[in-house]
NUDREN-341391 format. One record per residue (C-alpha): residue number from 1; residue in three letters; x, y, z. Coordinates in nm, 4 decimals. Example, Ala and Ser with C-alpha at 12.3 -4.5 7.8 and 13.67 -1.06 7.14 Angstrom:
2
1,ALA,1.2300,-0.4500,0.7800;
2,SER,1.3670,-0.1060,0.7140;
//
This chain:
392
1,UNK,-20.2606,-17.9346,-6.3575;
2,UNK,-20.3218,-17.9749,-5.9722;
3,UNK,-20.6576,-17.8088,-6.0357;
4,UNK,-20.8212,-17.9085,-5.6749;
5,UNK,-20.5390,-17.7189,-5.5451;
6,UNK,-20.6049,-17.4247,-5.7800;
7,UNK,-20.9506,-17.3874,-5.6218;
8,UNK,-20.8017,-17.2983,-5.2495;
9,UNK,-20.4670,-17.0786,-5.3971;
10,UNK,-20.6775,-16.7523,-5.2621;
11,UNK,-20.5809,-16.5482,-4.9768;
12,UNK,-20.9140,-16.4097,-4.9536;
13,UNK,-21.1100,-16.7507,-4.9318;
14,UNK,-21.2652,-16.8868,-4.6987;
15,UNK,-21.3226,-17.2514,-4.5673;
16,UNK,-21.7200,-17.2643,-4.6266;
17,UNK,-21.7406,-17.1373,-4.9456;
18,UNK,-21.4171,-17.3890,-5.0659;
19,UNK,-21.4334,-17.7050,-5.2527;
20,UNK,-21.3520,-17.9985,-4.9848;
21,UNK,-21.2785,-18.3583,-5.0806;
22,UNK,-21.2118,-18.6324,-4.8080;
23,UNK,-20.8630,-18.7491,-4.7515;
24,UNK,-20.8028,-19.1215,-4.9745;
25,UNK,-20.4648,-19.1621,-4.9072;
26,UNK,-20.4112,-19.5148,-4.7150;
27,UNK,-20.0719,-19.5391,-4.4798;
28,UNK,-19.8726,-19.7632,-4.3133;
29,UNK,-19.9416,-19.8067,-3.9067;
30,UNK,-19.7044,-19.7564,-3.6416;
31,UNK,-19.8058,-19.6085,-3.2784;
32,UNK,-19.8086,-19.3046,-3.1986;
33,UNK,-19.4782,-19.3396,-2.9466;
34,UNK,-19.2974,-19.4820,-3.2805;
35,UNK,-19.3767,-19.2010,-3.4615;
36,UNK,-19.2448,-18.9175,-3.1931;
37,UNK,-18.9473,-19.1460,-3.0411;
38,UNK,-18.7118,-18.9478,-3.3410;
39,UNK,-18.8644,-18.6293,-3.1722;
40,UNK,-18.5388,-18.5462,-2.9383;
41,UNK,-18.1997,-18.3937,-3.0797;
42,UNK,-17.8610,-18.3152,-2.9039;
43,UNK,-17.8100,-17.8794,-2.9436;
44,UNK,-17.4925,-17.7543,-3.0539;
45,UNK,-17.4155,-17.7625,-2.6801;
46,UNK,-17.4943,-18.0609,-2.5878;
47,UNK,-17.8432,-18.0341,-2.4206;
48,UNK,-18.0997,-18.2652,-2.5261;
49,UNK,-18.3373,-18.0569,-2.7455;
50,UNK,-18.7094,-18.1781,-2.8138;
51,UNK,-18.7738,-18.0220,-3.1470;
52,UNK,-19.1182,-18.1126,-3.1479;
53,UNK,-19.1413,-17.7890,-2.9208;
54,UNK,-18.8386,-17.6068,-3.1422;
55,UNK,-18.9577,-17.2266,-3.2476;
56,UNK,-18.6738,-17.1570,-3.4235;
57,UNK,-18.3403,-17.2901,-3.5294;
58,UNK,-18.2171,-17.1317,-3.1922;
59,UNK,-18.3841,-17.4047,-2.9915;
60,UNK,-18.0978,-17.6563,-3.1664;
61,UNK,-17.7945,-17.4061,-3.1078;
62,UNK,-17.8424,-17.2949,-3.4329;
63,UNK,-17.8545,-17.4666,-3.7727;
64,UNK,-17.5741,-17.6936,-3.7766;
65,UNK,-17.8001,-17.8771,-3.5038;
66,UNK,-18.0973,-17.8427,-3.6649;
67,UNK,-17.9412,-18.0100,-4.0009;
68,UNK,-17.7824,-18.2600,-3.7561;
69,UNK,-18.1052,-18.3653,-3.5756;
70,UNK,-18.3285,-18.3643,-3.9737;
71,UNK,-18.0175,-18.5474,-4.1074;
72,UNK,-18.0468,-18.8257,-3.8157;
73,UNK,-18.4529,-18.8360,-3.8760;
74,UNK,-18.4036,-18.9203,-4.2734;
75,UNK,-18.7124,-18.8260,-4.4126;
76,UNK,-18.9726,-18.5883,-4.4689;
77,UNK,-19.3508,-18.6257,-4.5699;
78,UNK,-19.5275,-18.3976,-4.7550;
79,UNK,-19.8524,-18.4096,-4.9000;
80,UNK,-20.0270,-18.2754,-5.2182;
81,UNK,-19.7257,-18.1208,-5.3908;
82,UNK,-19.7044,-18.1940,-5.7622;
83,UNK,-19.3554,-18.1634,-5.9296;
84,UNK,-19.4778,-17.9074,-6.2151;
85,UNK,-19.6424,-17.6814,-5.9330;
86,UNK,-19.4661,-17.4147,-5.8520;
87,UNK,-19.1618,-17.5448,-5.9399;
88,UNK,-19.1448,-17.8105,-5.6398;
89,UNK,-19.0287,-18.0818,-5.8647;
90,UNK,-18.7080,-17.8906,-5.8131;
91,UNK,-18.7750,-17.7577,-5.4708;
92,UNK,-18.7702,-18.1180,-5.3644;
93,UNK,-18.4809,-18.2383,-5.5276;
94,UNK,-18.2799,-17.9513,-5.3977;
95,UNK,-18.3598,-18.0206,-5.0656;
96,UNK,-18.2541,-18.3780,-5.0982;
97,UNK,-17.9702,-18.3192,-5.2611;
98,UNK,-17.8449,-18.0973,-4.9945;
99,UNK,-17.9658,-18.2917,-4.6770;
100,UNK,-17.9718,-18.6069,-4.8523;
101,UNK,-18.3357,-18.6430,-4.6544;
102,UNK,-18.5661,-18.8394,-4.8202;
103,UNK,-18.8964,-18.6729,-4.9607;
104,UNK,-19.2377,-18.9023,-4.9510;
105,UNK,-19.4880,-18.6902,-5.1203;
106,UNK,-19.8736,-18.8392,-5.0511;
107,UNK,-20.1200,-18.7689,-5.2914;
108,UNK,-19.9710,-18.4927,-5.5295;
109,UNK,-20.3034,-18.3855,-5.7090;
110,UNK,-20.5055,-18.3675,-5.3624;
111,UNK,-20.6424,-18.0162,-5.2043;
112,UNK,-20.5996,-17.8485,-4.9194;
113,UNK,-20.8731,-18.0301,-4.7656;
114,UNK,-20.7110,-18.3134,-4.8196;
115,UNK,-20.4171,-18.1962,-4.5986;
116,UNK,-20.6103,-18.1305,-4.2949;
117,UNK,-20.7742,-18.4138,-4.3051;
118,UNK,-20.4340,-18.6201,-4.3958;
119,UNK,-20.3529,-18.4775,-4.0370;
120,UNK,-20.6310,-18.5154,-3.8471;
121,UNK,-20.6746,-18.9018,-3.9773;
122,UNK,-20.2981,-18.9958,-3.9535;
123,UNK,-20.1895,-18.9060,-3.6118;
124,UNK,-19.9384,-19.0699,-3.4835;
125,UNK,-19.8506,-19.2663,-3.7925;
126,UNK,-19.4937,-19.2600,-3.9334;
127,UNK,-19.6800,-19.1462,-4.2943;
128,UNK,-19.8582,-18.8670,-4.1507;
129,UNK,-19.7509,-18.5063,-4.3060;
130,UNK,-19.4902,-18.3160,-4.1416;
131,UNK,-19.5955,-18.0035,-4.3154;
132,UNK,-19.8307,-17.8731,-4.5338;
133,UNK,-19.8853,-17.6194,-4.8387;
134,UNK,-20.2406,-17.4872,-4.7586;
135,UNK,-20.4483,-17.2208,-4.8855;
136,UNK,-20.4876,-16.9330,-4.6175;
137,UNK,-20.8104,-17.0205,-4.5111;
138,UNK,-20.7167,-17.3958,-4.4024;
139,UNK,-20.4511,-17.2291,-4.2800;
140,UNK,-20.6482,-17.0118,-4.0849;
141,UNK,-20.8996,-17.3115,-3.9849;
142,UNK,-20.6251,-17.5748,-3.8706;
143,UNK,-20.4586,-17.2944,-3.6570;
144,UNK,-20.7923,-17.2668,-3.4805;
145,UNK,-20.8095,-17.6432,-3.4473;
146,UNK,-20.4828,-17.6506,-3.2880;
147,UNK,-20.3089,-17.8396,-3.5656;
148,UNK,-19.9831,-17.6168,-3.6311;
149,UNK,-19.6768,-17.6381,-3.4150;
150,UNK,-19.5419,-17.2715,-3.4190;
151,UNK,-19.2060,-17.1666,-3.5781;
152,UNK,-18.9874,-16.9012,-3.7055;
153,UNK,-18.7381,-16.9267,-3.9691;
154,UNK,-18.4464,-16.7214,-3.9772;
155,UNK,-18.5671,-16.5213,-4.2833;
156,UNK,-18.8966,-16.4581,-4.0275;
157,UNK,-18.8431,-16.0672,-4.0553;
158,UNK,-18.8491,-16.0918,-4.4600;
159,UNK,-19.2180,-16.2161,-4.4254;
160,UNK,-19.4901,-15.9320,-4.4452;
161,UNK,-19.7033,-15.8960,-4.1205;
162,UNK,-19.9683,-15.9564,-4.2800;
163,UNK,-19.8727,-16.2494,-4.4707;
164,UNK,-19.8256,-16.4718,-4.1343;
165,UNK,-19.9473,-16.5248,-3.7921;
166,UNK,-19.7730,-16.4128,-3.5396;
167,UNK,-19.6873,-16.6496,-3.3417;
168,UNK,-19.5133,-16.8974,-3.6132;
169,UNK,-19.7971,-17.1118,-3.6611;
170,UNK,-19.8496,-17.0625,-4.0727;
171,UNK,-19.6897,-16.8106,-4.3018;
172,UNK,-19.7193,-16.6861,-4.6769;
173,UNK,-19.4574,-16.8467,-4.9032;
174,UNK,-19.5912,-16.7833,-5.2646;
175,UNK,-19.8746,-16.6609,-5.4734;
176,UNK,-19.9274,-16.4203,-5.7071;
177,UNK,-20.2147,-16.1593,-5.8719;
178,UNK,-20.5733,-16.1933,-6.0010;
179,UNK,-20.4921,-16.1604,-6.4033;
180,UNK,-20.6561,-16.1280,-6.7222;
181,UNK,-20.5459,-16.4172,-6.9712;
182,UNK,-20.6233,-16.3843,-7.3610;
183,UNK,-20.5300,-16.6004,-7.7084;
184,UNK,-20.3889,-16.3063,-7.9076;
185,UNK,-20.5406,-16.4831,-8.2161;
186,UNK,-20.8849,-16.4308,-8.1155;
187,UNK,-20.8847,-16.1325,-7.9361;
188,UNK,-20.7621,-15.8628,-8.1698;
189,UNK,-20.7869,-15.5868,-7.8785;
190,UNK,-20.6075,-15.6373,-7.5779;
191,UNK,-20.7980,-15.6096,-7.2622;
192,UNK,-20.5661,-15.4132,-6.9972;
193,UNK,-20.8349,-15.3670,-6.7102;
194,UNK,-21.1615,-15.4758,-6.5626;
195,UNK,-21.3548,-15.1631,-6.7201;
196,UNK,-21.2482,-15.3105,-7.0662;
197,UNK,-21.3790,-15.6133,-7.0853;
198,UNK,-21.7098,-15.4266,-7.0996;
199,UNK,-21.6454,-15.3771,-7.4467;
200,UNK,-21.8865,-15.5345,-7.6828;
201,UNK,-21.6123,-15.6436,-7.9414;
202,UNK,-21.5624,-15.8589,-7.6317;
203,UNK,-21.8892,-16.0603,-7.6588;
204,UNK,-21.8953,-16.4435,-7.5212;
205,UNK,-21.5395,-16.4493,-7.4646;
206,UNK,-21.4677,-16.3724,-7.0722;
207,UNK,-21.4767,-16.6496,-6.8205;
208,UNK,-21.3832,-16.7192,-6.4874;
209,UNK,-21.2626,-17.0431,-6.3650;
210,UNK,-21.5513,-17.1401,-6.1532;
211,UNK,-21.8218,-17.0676,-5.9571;
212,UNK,-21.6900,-16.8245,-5.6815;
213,UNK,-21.9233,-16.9595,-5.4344;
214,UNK,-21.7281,-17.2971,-5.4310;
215,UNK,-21.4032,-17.2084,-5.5577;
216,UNK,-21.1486,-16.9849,-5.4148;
217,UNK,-20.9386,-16.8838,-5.7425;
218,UNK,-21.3301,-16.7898,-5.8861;
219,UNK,-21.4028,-16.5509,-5.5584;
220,UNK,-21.0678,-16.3997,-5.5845;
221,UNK,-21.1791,-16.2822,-5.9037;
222,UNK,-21.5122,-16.1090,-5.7701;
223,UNK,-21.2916,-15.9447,-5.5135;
224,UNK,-21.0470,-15.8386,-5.7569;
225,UNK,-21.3688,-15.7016,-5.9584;
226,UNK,-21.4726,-15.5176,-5.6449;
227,UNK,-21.1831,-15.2944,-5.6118;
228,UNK,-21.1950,-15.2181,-5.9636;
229,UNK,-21.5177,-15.1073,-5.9160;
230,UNK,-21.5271,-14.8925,-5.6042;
231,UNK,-21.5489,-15.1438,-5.3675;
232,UNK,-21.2726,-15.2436,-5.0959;
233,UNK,-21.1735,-15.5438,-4.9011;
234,UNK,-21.4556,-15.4656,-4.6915;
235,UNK,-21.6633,-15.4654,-4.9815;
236,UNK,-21.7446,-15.7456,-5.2135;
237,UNK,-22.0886,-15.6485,-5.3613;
238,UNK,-21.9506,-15.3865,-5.6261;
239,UNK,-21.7371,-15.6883,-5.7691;
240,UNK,-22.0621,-15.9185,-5.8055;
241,UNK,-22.2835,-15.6089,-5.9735;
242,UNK,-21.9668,-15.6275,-6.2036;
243,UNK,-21.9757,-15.9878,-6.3349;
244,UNK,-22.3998,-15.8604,-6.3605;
245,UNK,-22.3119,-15.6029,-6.5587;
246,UNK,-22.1062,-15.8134,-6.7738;
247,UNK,-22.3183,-16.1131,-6.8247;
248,UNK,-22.5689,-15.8074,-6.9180;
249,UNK,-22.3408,-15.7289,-7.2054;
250,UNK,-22.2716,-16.0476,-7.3092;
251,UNK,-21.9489,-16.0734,-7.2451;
252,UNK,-21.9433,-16.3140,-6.9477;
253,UNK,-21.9822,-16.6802,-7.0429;
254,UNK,-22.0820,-16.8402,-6.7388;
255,UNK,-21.9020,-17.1556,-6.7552;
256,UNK,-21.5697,-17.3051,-6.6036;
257,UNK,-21.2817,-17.1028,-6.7903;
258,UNK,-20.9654,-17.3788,-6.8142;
259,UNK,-20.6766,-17.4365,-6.9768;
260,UNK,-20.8626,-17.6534,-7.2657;
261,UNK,-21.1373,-17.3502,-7.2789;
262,UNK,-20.9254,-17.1288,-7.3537;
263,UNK,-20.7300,-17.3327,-7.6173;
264,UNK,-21.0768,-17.4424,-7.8271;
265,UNK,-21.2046,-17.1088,-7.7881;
266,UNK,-21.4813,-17.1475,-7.6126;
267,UNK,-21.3517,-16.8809,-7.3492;
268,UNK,-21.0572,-16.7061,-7.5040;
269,UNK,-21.0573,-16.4420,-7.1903;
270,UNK,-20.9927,-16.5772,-6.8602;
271,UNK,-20.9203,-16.4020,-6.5767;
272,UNK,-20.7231,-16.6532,-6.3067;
273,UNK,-20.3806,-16.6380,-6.1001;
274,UNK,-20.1236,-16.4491,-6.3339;
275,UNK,-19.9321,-16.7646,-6.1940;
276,UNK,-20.1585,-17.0271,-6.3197;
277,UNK,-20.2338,-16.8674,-6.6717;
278,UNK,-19.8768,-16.8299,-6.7078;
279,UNK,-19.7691,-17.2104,-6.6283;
280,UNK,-20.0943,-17.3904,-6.6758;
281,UNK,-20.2703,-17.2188,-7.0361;
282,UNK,-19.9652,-17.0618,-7.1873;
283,UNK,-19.8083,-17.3737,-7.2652;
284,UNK,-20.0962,-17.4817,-7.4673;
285,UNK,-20.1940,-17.1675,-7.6190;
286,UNK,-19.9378,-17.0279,-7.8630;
287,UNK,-19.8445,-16.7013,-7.7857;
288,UNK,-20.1028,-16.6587,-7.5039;
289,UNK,-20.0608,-16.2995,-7.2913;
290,UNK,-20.1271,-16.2439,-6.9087;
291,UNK,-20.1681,-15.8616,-6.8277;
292,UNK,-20.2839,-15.7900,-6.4417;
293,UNK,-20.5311,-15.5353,-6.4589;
294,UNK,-20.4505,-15.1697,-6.4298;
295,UNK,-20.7064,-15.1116,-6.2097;
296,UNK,-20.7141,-15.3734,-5.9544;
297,UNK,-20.4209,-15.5602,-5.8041;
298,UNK,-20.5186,-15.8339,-5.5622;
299,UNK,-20.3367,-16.0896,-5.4296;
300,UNK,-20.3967,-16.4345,-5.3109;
301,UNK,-20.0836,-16.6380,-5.1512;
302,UNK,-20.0720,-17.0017,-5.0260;
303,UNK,-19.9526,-17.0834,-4.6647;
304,UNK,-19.6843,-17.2970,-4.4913;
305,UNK,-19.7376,-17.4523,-4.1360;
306,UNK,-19.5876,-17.7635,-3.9331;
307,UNK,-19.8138,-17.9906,-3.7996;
308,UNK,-19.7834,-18.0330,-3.4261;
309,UNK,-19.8093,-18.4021,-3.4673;
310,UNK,-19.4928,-18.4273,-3.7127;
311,UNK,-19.3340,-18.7501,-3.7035;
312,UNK,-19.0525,-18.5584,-3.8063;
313,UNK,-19.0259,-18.2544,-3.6680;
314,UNK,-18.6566,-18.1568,-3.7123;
315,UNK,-18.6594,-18.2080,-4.1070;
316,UNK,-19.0180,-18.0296,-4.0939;
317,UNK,-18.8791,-17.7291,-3.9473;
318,UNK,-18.5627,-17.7743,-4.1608;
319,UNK,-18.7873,-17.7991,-4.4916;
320,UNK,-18.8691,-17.4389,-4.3584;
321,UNK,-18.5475,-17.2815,-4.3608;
322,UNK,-18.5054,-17.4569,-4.6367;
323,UNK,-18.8416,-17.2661,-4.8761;
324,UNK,-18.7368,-16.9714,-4.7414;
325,UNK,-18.3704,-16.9304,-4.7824;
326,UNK,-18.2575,-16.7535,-5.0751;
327,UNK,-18.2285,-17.0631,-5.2519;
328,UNK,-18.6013,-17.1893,-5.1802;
329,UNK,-18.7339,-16.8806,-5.2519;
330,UNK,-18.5533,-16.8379,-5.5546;
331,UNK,-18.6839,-17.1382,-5.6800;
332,UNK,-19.0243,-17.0464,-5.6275;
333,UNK,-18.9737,-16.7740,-5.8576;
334,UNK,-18.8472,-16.9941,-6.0920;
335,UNK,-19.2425,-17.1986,-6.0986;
336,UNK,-19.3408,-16.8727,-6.2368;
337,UNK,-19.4801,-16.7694,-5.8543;
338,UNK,-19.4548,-16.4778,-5.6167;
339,UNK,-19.2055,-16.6155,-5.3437;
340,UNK,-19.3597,-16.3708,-5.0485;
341,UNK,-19.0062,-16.2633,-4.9545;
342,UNK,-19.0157,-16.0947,-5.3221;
343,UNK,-18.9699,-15.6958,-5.1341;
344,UNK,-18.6656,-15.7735,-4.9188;
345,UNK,-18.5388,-15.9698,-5.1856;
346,UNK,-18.5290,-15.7265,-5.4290;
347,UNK,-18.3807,-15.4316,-5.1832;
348,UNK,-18.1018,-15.6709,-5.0895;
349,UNK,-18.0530,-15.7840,-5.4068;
350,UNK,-18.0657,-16.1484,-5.3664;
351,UNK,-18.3631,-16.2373,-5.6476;
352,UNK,-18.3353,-16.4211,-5.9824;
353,UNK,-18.3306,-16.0945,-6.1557;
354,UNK,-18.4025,-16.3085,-6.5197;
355,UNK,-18.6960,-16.4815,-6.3785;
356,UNK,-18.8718,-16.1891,-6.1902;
357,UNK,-18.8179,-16.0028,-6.5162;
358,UNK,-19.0282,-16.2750,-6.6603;
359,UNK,-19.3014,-16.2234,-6.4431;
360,UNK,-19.6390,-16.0012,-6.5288;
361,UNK,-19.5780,-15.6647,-6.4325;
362,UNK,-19.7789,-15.5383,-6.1452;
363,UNK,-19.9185,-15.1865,-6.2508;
364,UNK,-19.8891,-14.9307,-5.9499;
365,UNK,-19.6453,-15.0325,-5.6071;
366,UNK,-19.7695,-15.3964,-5.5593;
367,UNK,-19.7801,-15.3591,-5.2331;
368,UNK,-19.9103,-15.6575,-5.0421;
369,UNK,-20.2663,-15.6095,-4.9274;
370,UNK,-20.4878,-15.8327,-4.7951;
371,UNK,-20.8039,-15.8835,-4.6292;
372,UNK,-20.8451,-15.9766,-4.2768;
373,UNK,-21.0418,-16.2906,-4.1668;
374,UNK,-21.3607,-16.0898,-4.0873;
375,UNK,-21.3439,-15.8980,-4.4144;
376,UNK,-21.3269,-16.2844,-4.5718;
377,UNK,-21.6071,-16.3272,-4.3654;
378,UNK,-21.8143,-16.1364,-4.5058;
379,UNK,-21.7423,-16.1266,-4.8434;
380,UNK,-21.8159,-16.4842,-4.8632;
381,UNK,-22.1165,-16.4380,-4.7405;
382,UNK,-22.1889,-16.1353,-5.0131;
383,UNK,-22.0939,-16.3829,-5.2984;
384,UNK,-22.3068,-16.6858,-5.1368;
385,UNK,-22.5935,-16.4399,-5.0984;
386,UNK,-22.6050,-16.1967,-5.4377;
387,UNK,-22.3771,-16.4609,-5.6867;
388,UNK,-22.7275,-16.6109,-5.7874;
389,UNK,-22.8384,-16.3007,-5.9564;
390,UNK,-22.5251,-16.3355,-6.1930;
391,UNK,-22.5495,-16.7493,-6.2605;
392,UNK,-22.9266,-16.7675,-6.2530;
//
């Protein structure tokens, strides 16, 4: 399990209140003219294109240039992407396979942190990352530090507003739903909602995977508590008087909920990315179910961006087209994720019907809401503030 990577999968995180770990990845040197002089392509029509500036596929006369000009680069580096996460094992292969572009993935159990810093350290190095896989708020943070190079793909109008920047410079590509995990075998009654795990027959059995003060999966779940609980985006509080309220009751064990919790039955309740229970504690746990709660639906999606110091830049933006394409998306899906192009997927009728039927059903629309920066903001300091009265 990439687990550091778990911690900073929320949408509604923010930087400050994530777990950060410095960047240990060593690399080979080469200066920083070395490591743009593969930085120019010939378009479609001839002109000299410099993709390192390319916002779209457009820039290279389309994308028989762009494949020409990733195809004459070689190679791509990525960083922190495990090959039983999210299905990239496959991702990455199918990208090869069609390019024939050489993957070099640094440090596939690191965090997001790691990422940034991979960028910020690496500079000008042939090994520095091309792209990353980030959660929203280093998303967020690196687009305020200048560190994304801005680009659409062709699928651009498939993304939700909300789910990327504007401009190009990071974008949604999968996630899922705060869900409610349980081992059938020890809990005889199953718990559809938020309001019924404040069952007593539920004593010392609900856990959360973390403290949501320092990890991102853990706050999602306070949030998705919140609007269970008459709170909104714009209000986190009613989510931490619920975790009270259930530690009042018993229920709440206030320890790290995992995989191996769940399995000795220490913490045979725990509520985590409907994603994550489904590929992470379901394999381990026979018959283990994943239900997202009737009465809160919140989201949490991971983010895409370029670096503006790629030393690839054409296979970085290609990489892009590539995740979300049909194909990329697709295989997304297929890791048991969201892919965020799910909605205009469905109405055109392009999705893995067999593997979104496999997914947890979404009670209501599932339509994709999520907080804004300053709602983040805030709710992180809420949690930093009032969590105490819960853990202490």
């Amino acid at each position: 399990m990439r687990a550091s990577k778990a911690i900073v999968a929320s949408a509604a995180a923010v930087g400050s209140i994530l777990l950060a770990a410095g960047c240990s990845s060593s690399s080979s040197s080469s200066s920083s003219a070395a490591a743009a002089a593969g930085s120019t392509a010939s378009s479609g029509t001839g002109a000299t294109v410099d993709a390192s500036t390319a916002t779209s596929a457009a820039a290279f006369g389309g994308m028989s240039g762009l494949i020409a000009a990733a195809k004459k680069e070689g190679q791509l580096n990525d960083i922190t992407l495990p090959s039983d996460w999210a299905n990239y094992g496959a991702i990455m292969k199918a990208f090869t396979a069609m390019y024939g572009i050489k993957i070099t993935d640094a440090n596939p159990e690191g965090s997001s942190a790691n990422e940034i810093s991979a960028i910020n350290e690496l500079k000008g190095k042939s090994s520095a990352p091309d792209v990353v896989d980030v959660g929203s708020s280093f998303a967020v943070s690196g687009d305020t530090s200048g560190l994304w190079a801005p680009y659409k793909v062709a699928t651009w109008n498939d993304i939700p507003a909300a789910a990327k920047a504007a401009n190009g410079d990071y974008y949604a590509d999968y996630g899922g739903y705060v869900a409610i995990g349980y081992d059938p075998s020890k809990v005889k009654v199953p718990p559809t909602s938020f309001k019924s795990l404040l069952n007593p027959i539920y004593k010392n059995q609900v856990a959360i995977d973390g403290d949501p003060t320092q990890t991102g999966s853990a706050f999602a779940a306070v949030y998705a508590a919140a609007l269970a609980n008459g709170g909104s985006l714009a209000n986190i509080a009613p989510g931490v008087a619920y975790f009270k309220s259930l530690k009042a009751a018993g229920n709440f064990v206030p320890t790290e909920g995992t995989p191996a919790t769940v399995q000795s039955g220490a913490t045979p309740i725990l509520i985590w990315w409907d994603y994550l229970l489904a590929s992470e504690v379901t394999p381990v746990v026979k018959g283990f179910k994943v239900v997202i709660p009737s009465d809160a639906q919140y989201a949490g999606y991971y983010d895409q961006a370029i670096s503006a110091t790629a030393p690839d830049p054409a296979a970085a933006r290609l990489w892009e087209e590539f995740l979300y394409s049909t194909q990329g998306q697709n295989l997304f899906l297929g890791g048991l994720t969201r892919p965020i192009e799910m909605s205009a997927m469905i109405t055109n009728g392009t999705i893995n019907k067999t593997e979104e039927a496999a997914l947890p059903k979404v009670p209501g629309s599932g339509a994709l809401d999520l907080p804004t920066t300053a709602q983040n903001t805030t709710a992180e300091n809420v949690v930093t503030q009032q969590w105490p009265s819960v853990s202490g």
